[in-house]
N, C-alpha and C positions, 0 to 999 in steps of 0.2 A: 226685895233686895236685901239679900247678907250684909254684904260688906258696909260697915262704917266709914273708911274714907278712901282717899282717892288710892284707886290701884293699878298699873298701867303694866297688862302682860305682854300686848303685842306692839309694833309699831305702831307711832301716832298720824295720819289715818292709819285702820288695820285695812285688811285685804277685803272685809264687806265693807267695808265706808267707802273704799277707795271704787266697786262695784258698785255701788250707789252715786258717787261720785262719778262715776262716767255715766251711767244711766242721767242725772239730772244736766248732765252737759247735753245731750242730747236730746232730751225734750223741754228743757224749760228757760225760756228766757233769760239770755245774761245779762239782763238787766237786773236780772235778782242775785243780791248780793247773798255770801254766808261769811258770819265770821270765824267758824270752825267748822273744817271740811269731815265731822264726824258725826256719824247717823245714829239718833239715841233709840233704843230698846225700850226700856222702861225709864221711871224715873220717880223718886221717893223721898219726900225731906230736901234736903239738899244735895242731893246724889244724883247723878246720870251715868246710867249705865249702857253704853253703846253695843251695838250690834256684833261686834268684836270682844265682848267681854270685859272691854275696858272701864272703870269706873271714876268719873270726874268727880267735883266739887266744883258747885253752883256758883259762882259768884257775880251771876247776870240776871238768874231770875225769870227768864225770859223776859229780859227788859224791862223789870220792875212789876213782873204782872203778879210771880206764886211768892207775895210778901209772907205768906204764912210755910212758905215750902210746896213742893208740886204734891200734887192730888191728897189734901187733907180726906180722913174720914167722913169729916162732918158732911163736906162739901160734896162728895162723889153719893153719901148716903141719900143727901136732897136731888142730886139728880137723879137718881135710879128711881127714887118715889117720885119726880115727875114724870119719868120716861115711863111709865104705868099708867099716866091719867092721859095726857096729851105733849106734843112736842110743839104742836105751834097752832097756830088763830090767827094771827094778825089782830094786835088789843084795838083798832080800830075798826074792826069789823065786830067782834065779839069779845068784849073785854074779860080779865081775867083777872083775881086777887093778886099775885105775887108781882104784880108789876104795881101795881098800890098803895102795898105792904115797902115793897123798895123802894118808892119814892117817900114815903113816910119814913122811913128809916135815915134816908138823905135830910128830911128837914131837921130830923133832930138834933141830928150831927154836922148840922152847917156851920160855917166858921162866919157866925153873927143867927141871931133869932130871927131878923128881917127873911129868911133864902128859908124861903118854906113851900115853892113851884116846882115843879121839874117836869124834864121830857126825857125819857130813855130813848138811846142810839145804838146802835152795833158797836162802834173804834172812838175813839180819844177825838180823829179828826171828826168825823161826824158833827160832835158835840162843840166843837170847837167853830166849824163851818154852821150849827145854828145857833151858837152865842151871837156871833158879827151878825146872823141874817134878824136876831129878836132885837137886840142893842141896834137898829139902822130901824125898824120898825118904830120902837118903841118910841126915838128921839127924832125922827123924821129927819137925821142926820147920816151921810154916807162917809164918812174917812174914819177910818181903819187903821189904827197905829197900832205896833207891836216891837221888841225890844231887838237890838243887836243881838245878836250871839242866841235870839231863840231859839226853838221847833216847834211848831203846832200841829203835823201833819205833812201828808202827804198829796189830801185832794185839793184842790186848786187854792180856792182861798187859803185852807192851812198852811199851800206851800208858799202862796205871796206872801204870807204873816212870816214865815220861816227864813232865817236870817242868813243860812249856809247855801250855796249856791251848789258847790257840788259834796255829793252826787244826788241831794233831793231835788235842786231846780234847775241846772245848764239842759238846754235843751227842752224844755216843757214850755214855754212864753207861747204866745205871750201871757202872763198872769194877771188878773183883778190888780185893780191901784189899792197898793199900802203901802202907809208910811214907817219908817223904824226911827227909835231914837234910844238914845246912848243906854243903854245898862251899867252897873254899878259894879263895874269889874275892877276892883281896886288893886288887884294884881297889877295889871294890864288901864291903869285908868286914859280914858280916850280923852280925857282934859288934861292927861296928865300935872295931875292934882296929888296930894295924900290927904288918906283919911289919917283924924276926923277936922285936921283944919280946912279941907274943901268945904265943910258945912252941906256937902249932899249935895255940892254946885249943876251935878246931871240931872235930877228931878228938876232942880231951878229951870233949866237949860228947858224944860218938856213945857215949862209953865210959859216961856220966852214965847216956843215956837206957836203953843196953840194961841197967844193972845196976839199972833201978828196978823194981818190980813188973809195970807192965803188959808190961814184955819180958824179962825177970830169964828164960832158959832157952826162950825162947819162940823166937828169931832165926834162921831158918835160912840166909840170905844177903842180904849185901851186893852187891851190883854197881856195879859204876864205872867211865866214862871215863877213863883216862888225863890226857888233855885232853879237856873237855867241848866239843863238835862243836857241836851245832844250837846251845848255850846259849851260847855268842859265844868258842868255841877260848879257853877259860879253862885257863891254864897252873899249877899248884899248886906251891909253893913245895918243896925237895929234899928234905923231913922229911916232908910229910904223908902219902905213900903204906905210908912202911913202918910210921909210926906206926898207921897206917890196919891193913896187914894183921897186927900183934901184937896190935891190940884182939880183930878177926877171933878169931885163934885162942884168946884167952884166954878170949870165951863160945863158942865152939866153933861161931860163924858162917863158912860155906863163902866167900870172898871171889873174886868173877869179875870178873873182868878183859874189860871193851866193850873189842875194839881194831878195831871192824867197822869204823870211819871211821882212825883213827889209825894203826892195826898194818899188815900188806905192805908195811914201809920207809918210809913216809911221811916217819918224822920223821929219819929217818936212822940208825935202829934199825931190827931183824926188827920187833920190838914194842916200841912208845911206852914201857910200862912198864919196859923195861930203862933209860932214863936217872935211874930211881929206886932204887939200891943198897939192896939191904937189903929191896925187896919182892917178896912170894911168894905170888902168886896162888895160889888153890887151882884153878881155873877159869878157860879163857879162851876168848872166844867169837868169832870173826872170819867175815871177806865181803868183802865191795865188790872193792876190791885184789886179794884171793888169787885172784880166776876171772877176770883177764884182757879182762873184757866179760862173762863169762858168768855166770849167777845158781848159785853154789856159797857154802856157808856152813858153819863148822862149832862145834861145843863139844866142846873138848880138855879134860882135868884128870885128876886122879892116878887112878888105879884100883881105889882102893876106894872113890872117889866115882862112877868112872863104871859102875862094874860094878855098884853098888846096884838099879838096877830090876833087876824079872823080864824073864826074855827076853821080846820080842813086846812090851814097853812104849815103845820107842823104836825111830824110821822114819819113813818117810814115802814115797811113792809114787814121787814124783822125788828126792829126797834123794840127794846123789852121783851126778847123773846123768853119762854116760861121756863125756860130750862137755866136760861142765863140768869132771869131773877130769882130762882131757887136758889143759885150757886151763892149769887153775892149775896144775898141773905144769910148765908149759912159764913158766908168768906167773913162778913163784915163782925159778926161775933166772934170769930173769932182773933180779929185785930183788935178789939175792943180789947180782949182778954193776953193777947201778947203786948201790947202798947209798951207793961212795965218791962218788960226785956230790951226794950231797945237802947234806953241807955250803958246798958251792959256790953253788948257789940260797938257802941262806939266808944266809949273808953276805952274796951282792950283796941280795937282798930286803932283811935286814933292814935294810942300810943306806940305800937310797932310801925307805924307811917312816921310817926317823927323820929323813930330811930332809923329808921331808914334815909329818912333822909340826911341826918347826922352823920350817915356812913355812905351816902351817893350824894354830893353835891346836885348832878342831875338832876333829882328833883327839888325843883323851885318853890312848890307850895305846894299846902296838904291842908286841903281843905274839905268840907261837907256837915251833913247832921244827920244822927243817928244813923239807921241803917244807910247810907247813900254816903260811900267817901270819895275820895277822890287824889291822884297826886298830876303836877305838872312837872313834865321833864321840860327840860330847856340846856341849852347844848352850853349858855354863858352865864351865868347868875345875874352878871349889869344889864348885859343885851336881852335877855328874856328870849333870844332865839329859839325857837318850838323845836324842838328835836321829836320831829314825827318818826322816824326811820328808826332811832333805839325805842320809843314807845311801842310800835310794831313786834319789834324782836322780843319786849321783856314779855306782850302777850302769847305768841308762838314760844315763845320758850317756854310757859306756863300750861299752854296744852298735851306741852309732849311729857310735863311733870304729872297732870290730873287735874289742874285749876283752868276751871274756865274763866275766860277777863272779858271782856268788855271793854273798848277806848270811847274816847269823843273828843268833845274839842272843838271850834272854829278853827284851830291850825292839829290838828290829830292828833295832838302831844298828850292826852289826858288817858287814864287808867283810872279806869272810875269801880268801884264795887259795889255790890247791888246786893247779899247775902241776906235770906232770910229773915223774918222778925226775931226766927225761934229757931234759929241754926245754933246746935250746942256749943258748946265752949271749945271742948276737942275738935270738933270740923273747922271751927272758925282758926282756933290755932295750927294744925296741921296745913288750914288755907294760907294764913298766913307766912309760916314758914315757904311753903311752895315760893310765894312769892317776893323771898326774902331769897331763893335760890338760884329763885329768874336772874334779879337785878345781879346776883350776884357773877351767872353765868355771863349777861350781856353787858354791864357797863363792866369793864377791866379798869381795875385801879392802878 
């Protein structure tokens, strides 16, 4: 790919997206969603070049997965030298180093010395659906708690754990029993408290419910965002985590740590959870980031949690497959080696987000860390009313400039940015402008 930043010669879809675009209405289920109706070509760095010539800027990532930019050197070089030896085995029929080598490469990099286990998976949920199933094992405990405003997934238990209803769970029930409890949304707080004189009264609240009868020894684990992803990149105040994992240990719940969106550097930590001192995941469960492009996933944690099943209890057919652990091996050096860039992208981010919002009321808060920001629109500053409807328009207005967006949110209000480890300065600024042209186009002052 030429070009440096975003360039838009034809209409936004052009006339092959829009041919592509009636082709996928026609064969593929509209239950699958897109959130830009445009068919990429290639794609390089943080550029997407569509089928029509057009050229975006990244600012999704594919949903936090290419934190280093899409198709690094390093990364494509290891798969071409696997794609020469073998593509797949099954490490359970006939094991294989690179799946070895990557889970050794996880214990070093765990967020605590204790998480030195693992089990590689295909998706984020996988690993997520065998956290709950090792933590029920390991504690001879069944209940399942997980936070408001989460995501875990898509397959069953992820989406019981998963706190939005539509469009991951209306209509898929009935789901596995889980329970949710309050997150530390201090925007929006569900005690309607403020920090820091609440004293973190929501973690209080989780200590109330497991020590009542209906969960009094009943709890097997917790799991939790770092920062809540789909639920609008809700950032928790610098007490709630570890207060979070001493309740953990006090009824003897196994506490796992989702870093499937947030963790491989993102926020400018290995793992989101290290900017929280003092907390000690029992369990951590990652994806997107660590495989480079490629669908690898894994649940790490301490050894007398992960050695609890019987052998032949844990697997899966592609699980670690050789191609995928060459990728992340080669992905994971090189987030080692971007890490120090990310403070860079969020300072200039956060700063053009606070003038932004300086100059759009509309947005209510500008939140996030390192790479992964975020703004919430809301239609009244006192009311905190979600204004989903102008969030929609500022993203649509930003594909037909070159910026690809991304929303979320429990009420769809959020714009969240996802931008490279190692997105240059110039792409980042030019992104940002685009987006300073959106607001400008859709909210009228």
């Amino acid at each position: 790919m030429t070009a440096q930043k975003a360039s838009i010669k034809t209409e936004v879809p052009g006339p092959k997206s829009k041919e592509l675009g009636r082709l996928r209405e026609e064969y593929l289920s509209k239950g699958v969603g897109i959130v830009a109706p445009i068919f990429i070509e290639t794609a390089e760095g943080s550029l997407l070049n569509d089928v029509d010539g057009n050229v975006f800027i990244d600012m999704g990532s594919g949903i936090g997965v290419n934190n280093v930019g899409n198709r690094p050197p390093e990364v494509v070089a290891a798969v071409k030298g696997q794609a020469d030896k073998f593509l797949h085995l099954c490490f359970q029929v006939t094991p294989y180093e690179s799946y070895i080598r990557l889970a050794e490469k996880l214990a070093k990099i765990a967020p605590g010395k204790d998480l030195t286990k693992s089990v590689l998976f295909n998706s984020g949920a996988e690993a997520v659906e065998n956290s709950v199933k090792i933590s029920r094992h390991f504690t001879k405990k069944s209940a399942a708690f997980s936070f408001v405003h989460a995501f875990h997934g898509r397959t069953m238990m992820a989406m019981a754990l998963t706190s939005k209803e539509m469009p991951y769970k209306a209509g898929f029930g009935p789901l596995p029993e889980t329970y949710k409890v309050d997150f530390a949304y201090c925007y929006r707080c569900p005690l309607q408290m403020s920090y820091p004189s609440c004293g973190i009264a929501c973690a209080d609240k989780i200590d109330e419910i497991w020590s009542a009868p209906q969960f009094e020894g009943k709890v097997a684990c917790l799991i939790g965002e770092p920062i809540s992803g789909e639920g609008g990149f809700i950032v928790p105040p610098k007490e709630f985590y570890p207060k979070i994992t001493k309740i953990c240990r006090n009824h003897g719940v196994v506490y796992i740590d989702d870093e499937i969106q947030t963790g491989a550097g993102r926020t400018g930590r290995m793992w989101c959870v290290e900017h929280w001192p003092g907390t000690e995941p029992d369990m951590l469960v990652s994806g997107k980031g660590i495989g480079g492009g490629f669908p690898v996933s894994a649940t790490t944690g301490r050894p007398e949690i992960m050695d609890a099943p019987q052998v032949g209890g844990l697997g899966g057919t592609f699980g670690g497959n050789p191609v995928a652990c060459v990728a992340a091996l080669a992905q994971m050096d090189l987030i080692e080696k971007a890490l120090k860039n990310v403070s860079k992208i969020n300072v200039y981010m956060t700063r053009r987000l606070l003038e932004l919002q300086k100059r759009f009321p509309i947005i209510g808060d500008v939140r996030g860390m390192g790479a992964m920001m975020a703004v919430e629109l809301v239609d009244d500053a006192k009311t905190k009313a979600p204004a989903a409807k102008e969030t929609k328009a500022v993203k649509v207005a930003a594909l037909q400039r070159g910026l690809l967006l991304l929303t979320c949110g429990t009420y769809d209000n959020v714009i969240r940015l996802h931008p490279s480890m190692v997105m240059s300065p110039e792409t980042l600024e030019q992104a940002m402008d685009l987006l300073e042209q959106s607001f400008e186009e859709v909210i009228k002052k």
